[in-house]
N, C-alpha and C positions, 0 to 999 in steps of 0.2 A: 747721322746714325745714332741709333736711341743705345744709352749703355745694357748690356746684362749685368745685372746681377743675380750673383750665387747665393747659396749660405750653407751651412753646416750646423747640429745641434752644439751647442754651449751646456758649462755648467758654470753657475754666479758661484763665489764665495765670499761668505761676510764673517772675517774676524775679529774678535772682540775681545774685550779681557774676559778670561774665562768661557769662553763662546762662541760657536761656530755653527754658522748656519750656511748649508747648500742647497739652490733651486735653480731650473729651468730659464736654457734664453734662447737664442738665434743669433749668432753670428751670420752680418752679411757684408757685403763687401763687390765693390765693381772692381774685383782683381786686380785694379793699379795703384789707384791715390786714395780712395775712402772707404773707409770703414769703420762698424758699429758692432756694436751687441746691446740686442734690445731685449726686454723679458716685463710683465706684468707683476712687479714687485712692492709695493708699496709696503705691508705688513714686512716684507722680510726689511726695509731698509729702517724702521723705525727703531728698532734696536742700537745702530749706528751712532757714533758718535768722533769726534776731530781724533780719536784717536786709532778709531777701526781700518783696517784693511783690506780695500775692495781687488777682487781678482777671477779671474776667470778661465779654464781652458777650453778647448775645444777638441775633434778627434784627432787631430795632429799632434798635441801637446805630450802627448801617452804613446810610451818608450816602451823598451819590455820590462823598464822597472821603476820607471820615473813617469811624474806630471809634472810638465812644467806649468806653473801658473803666474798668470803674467796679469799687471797693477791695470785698474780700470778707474777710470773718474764718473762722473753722476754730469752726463751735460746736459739733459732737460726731464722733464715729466710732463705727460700731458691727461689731462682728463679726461674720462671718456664718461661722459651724460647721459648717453642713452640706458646703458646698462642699469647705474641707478634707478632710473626712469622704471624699468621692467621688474628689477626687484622690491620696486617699492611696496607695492599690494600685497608682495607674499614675507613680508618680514615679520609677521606676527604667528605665522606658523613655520618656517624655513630658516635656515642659518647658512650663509654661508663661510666658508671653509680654506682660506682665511678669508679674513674680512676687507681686505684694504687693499685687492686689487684690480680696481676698475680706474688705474693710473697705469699709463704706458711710460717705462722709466729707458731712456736711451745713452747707453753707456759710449764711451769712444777712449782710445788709449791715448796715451802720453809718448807713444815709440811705437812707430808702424813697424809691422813683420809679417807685408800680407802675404808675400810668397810660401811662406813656412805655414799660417793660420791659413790659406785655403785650400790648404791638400784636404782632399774629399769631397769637398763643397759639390754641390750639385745647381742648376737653375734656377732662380726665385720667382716665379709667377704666382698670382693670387687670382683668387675669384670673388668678385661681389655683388652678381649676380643671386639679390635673395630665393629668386623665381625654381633656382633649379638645386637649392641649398637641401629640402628636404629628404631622407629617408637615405641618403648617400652615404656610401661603404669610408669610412675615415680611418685614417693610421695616423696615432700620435707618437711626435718624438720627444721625450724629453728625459730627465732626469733624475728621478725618485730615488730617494735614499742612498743618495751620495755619501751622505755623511759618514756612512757607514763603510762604503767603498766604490770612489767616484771616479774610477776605469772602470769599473763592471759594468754601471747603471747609466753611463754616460752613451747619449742616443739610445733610449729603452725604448722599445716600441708594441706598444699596445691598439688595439682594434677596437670598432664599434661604428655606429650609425647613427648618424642625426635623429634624433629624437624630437624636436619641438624647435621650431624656428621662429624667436618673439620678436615683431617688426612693428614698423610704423607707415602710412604712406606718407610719403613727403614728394612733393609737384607728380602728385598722380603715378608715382611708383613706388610699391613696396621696397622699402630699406630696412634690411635687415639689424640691429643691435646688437642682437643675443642669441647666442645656439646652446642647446642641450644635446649633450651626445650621452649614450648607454655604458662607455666604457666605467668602468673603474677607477675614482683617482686615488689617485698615490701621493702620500706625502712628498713634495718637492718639486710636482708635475707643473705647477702652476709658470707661465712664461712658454712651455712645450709647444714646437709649432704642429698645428693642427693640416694633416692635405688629405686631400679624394684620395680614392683610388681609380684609376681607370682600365680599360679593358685588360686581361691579364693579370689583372692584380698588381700592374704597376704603379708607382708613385705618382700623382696628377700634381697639378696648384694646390696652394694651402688656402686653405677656409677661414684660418684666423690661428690667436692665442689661446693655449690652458690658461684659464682666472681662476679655478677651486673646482670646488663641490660645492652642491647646492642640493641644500640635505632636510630633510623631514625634519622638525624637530621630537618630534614622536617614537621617532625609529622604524618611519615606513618605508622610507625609501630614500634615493639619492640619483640624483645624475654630474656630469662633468660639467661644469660651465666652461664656455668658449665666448670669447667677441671675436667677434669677423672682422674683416678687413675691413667691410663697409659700416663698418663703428670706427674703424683703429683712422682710416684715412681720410674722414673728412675731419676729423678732428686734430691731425696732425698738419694739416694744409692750412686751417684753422688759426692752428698756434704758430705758425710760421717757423714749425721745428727745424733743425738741422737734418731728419733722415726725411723730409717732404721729397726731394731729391730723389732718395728709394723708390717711390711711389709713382710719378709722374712719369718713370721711364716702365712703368707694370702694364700687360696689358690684358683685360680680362680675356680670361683661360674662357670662360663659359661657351663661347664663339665658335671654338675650335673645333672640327671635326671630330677629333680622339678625347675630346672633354670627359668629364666624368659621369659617370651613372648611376641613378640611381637602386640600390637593392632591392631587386626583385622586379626591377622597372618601373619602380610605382614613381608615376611623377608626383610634384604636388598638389596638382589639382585633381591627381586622378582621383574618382571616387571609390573609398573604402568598402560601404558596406555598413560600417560599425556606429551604433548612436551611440546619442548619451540617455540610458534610463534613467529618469528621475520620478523618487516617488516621496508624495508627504505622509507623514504619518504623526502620529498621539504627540498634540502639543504644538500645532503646526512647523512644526524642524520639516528640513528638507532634507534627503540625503539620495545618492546617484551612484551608478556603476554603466555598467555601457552593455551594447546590445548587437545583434547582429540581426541584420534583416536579411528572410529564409523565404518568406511571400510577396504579393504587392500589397498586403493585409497584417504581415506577420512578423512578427519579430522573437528571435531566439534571445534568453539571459538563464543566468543562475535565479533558483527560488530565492535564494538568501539576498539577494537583489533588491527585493520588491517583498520584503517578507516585514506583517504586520503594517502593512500600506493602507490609506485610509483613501488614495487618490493617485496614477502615474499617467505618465506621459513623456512620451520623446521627446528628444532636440536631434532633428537631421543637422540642422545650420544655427547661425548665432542669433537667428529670429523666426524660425522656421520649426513650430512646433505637430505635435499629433498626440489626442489623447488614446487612453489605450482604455476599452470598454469591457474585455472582457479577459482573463487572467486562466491558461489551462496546465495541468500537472500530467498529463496521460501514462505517463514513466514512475510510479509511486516508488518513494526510495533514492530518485537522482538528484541530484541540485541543478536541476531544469526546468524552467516552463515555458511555454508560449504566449503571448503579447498580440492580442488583437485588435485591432486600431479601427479607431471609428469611421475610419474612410480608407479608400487605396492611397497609395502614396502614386505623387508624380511619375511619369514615366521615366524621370533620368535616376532614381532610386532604385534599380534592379536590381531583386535577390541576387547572393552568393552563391556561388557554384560550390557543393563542396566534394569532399577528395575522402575518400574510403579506404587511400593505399598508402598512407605516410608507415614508414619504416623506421626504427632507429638508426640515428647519423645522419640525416634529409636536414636541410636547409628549412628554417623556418623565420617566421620575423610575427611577432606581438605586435597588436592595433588595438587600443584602448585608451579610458578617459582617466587615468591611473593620477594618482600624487596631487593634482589641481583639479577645484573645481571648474569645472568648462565653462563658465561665467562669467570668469573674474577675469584670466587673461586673453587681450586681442583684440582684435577686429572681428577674429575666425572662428569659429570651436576648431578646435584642432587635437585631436588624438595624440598620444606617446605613442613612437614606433621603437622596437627593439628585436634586433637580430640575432639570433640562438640555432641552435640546433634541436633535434629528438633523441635526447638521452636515451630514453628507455622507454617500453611500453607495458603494460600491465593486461595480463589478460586473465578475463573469468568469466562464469558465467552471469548471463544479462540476465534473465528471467527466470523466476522463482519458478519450479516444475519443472523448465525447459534444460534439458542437458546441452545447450549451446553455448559454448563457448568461443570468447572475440576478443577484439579489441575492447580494452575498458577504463582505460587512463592512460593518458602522454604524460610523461613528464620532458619538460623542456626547458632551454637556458635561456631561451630568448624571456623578457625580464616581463614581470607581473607585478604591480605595484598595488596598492587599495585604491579600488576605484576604476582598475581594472576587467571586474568579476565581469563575466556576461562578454567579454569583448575576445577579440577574435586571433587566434593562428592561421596563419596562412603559410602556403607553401611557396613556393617563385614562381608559380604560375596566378598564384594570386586565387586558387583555389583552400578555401576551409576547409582545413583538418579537426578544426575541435575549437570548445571556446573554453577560455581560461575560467577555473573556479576557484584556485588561490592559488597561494606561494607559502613557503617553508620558514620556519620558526626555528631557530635555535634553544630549545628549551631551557641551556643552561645558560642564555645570557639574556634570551626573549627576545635577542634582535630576528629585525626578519632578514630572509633568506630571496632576494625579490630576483634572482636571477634563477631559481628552483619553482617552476611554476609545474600547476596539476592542472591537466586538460582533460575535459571531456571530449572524449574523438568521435567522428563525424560520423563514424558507424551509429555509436548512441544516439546522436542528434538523429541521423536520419529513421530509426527505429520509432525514435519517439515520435517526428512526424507524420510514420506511415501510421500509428495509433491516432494522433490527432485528426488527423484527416478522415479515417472510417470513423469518428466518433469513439473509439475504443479506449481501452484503459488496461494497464497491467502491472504487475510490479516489480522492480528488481530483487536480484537473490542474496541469500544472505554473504555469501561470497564477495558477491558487488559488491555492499554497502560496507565490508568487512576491509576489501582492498581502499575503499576511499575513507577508513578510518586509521589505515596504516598500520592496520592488525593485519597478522600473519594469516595469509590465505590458502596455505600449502602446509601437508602432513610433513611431520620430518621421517624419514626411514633411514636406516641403514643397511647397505647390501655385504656382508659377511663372506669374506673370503674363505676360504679352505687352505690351509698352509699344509701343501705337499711333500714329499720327499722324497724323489726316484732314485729309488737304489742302483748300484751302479754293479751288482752283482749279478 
C-alpha cells in the first residue's frame, strides 16, 4: 500500500542580526514518521550565516495569541535546470524577482511533532501532465507579508490562470519546466504551493511552486513564475534527495475523472483564433501585436498595430506564415482595420464567432501575443491567456450624424500587456466580445496598469464589417473618439430641489 501524503501551507523565517526575513513553503508529511518543509528559496537563504535562526510555523502553530515557531535545518538543495534554460533568452529585457530561486531547498526538523503540525493538512497530489497545464483556473497558497503580520498572511490565497506553459520535448513528450500564471505576486509568495481548481471551485492537485515574478524591465508588464512538478521531480529523483520518497508514492491527478479544467474549456490545443501581426516598417525593425481572424480572408487588429508599415504578415504557427495585401479602415476614427490576406486560409482556421451581448460582471479571459516576442520562446507560438471580468461599459454614439447610441468600449481585468493590441476577449463560450486596444497608465508613476484593459466590443467590430463588406466607409462621432480619449463625454446638470414647509396650521 502506497503512503498518502498531506500538506498544509508554511511560513520560513530567517533570523539574523538585525534582520528578519519571511517567505513561503509546504509543509508535508505521511502523518507518522516523516516529514519536511520544502520552499524555493535560495535568495532568501543567502543572507544566512552560522549565527542565524532558521524556523518555521504552519496553520497549527497559531493560537489566539501566539505562534509558535519551531527550529528547522537546511538538509539539501537541488537544482532545477530547466528553468534557467527558459529564462535564458529573455534576461536582456526581463528580471526576475528574486533572483535565486530556481533551487529547491528541503528543510526537516530536529524534534518530530507531526500530530500537532498536521492539523489541517489536506491530501498531496500533483500533476505533470504538460498536455492539459494550459489556461487552467489556479489558487495560490502562500505567504506574503509576513513580516508584517505572519497569522494574517499565513495561507493567503490568490487566484489566476496559466498564462504561458514553456516546455521542451524529451523522448517524444512535451515536459513542461516553466509556467506563467496572471496572478499578482506579492512579496514573500515565492515557495507558495500552486493547485487547479476543479469542478466547483474546489481545490484539485498542485501544478508546482511560486519562484517570483518575471517582470518587464520597461515597466510593461509582469507575470508569477511557477515550476511544476515536472521540473521539481525529475530533478529530485536525480539528486537522490531525501523528499524523492514524496514523489514516487504521487500519482498523476491528470487521469482522474474529476481532474481539473480548463477556463473556459479551452484546451491546449484548441484553436484560438488569434495571430500574431507582424509588420516591418522604416529602417527595417520588426515590431507585432496580434490579431483576430473574422474571414477565411480576413483578419481584425488595431490601426495602431500596423501603423506606418512598409510590409505585414501573419504568423498562425511557429512556421506557418500569410502575407497581408491589402490593409482597410471602413470605421474612420476607431483604432481598427481589416487585414486581407493573399489567400484563404486552411480550413482548420475558422473565423470567430462573435458575441454582441457581453454585460458588466460576465466572465471573460484575454488571448494575445502580449510581453514576448512570439519568436523567441518554444517550439509553439503560444499566446498569453488571462482571466478578468467586464468591469464596465461605455456607451455613445458610433457615427457622426447618426443618433445611435451602443455599446462603445469594455473595459476589462482580464490583463492586456504590449503586444497585446489586436488580440482577442472572449467570453466562456469561447465567443468575441471585442479585441483589446490598450491598457492603463498611472500617470503619476508611468507604470502601466496591464490588468485595466480598453476593448473595442464586438458590436463595433461587427459595424465596421458590415461597411467592409458593402465596400462602404463612415466615421465615428465625436463623442466616440472623445470616450476613447478619456475625456468627459456627458453634460454635468444639476436637478434642484425645492425645500418645502408644510404648515401644520
Amino acid at each position: 500500500m502506497k503512503a498518502m501524503w498531506i500538506y498544509t501551507p508554511a511560513t520560513l523565517r530567517l533570523e539574523a542580526h538585525k534582520y528578519t526575513k519571511l517567505i513561503s513553503g509546504v509543509y508535508i508529511t505521511d502523518g507518522q514518521t516523516k516529514e519536511y518543509v520544502i520552499s524555493l528559496c535560495g535568495d532568501f537563504l543567502k543572507s544566512r550565516t552560522p549565527e542565524s535562526l532558521l524556523s518555521v510555523a504552519v496553520s497549527s502553530s497559531v493560537s489566539n495569541a501566539s505562534i509558535i515557531w519551531e527550529n528547522v535545518e537546511v538538509s539539501s538543495q537541488v537544482n532545477l535546470p530547466g528553468v534557467a534554460a527558459f529564462l535564458k533568452p529573455l534576461r536582456s529585457d526581463f528580471d526576475v524577482v528574486p533572483d535565486a530561486t530556481q533551487v529547491l531547498t528541503v528543510f526537516t526538523f530536529p524534534a518530530s511533532a507531526i500530530e500537532r503540525r498536521k492539523a489541517n493538512a489536506r491530501e498531496f497530489a500533483c500533476i505533470t501532465d504538460c498536455s492539459v497545464f494550459n489556461h487552467r483556473r489556479v489558487r495560490i497558497q502562500s505567504s506574503p507579508f509576513s513580516d508584517v503580520n505572519a497569522a494574517l498572511f499565513m495561507g493567503y490565497v490568490t487566484e489566476g490562470v496559466v498564462s504561458y506553459v514553456g516546455s521542451e520535448e524529451i523522448n517524444g513528450k512535451q515536459v513542461a519546466h516553466t509556467v506563467l500564471v496572471d496572478s499578482r505576486y506579492l512579496d514573500g509568495m515565492e515557495g507558495g504551493i500552486v493547485c487547479t481548481e476543479v469542478a466547483g471551485r474546489r481545490l484539485g492537485p498542485s501544478l508546482g511552486l511560486v519562484a517570483g515574478r518575471l517582470q518587464k524591465r520597461n515597466g510593461e508588464g509582469s507575470l508569477t513564475l511557477v515550476i511544476p512538478w515536472s521540473e521539481i521531480i525529475p530533478a529530485v529523483h536525480q539528486a537522490g534527495n531525501v523528499v524523492s520518497d514524496v514523489f514516487k508514492s504521487l500519482q498523476d491527478a491528470a487521469a482522474a475523472g474529476d481532474g481539473p479544467r480548463p477556463f473556459g474549456e479551452v484546451s491546449r490545443n484548441r484553436y484560438s483564433g488569434v495571430v500574431v501581426v507582424q509588420s516591418r516598417i522604416k529602417g527595417g525593425r520588426k515590431v507585432w501585436g496580434s490579431g483576430v481572424i473574422v474571414g477565411p480572408d480576413l483578419v481584425v487588429t488595431n490601426k495602431h498595430v500596423v501603423k506606418d508599415y512598409l510590409g505585414i504578415e501573419i504568423w498562425l504557427e511557429k512556421y506557418t506564415r500569410r502575407h497581408v495585401m491589402a490593409v482597410s479602415e471602413p470605421l474612420e476614427g476607431v483604432d481598427l482595420v481589416f487585414l486581407r490576406l493573399t489567400k484563404n486560409l486552411p480550413g482548420k482556421y475558422k473565423p470567430v464567432p462573435l458575441s454582441l451581448t457581453a454585460k458588466p460582471g460576465s466572465q471573460v479571459y484575454s488571448v494575445g501575443y502580449g510581453l514576448f516576442y512570439p519568436q523567441k520562446l518554444g517550439p509553439a507560438l503560444q499566446p498569453l491567456y488571462s482571466q478578468g471580468v467586464i468591469a464596465n461599459e461605455g456607451k455613445a454614439q458610433l457615427l457622426a450624424g447618426k443618433d445611435e447610441h451602443g455599446s462603445s468600449m469594455l473595459v476589462s481585468t482580464a490583463a492586456c500587456w504590449n503586444g497585446s493590441s489586436g488580440g482577442a476577449l472572449f467570453n466562456e463560450e469561447h465567443q468575441l466580445v471585442g479585441i483589446m486596444a490598450s491598457n492603463a497608465r498611472d500617470e503619476s508613476t508611468g507604470k502601466i496598469m496591464q490588468d485595466m484593459s480598453f476593448v473595442i466590443p464586438s458590436a463595433v467590430i461587427q459595424k465596421a464589417l458590415d461597411l467592409f463588406n458593402s465596400a462602404g466607409k463612415d466615421a465615428s462621432s465625436a463623442q466616440f473618439q472623445d470616450l476613447w480619449k478619456l475625456k468627459p463625454t456627458h453634460f454635468d446638470t444639476r436637478h434642484r430641489f425645492e425645500k418645502r414647509i408644510k404648515s401644520k396650521l
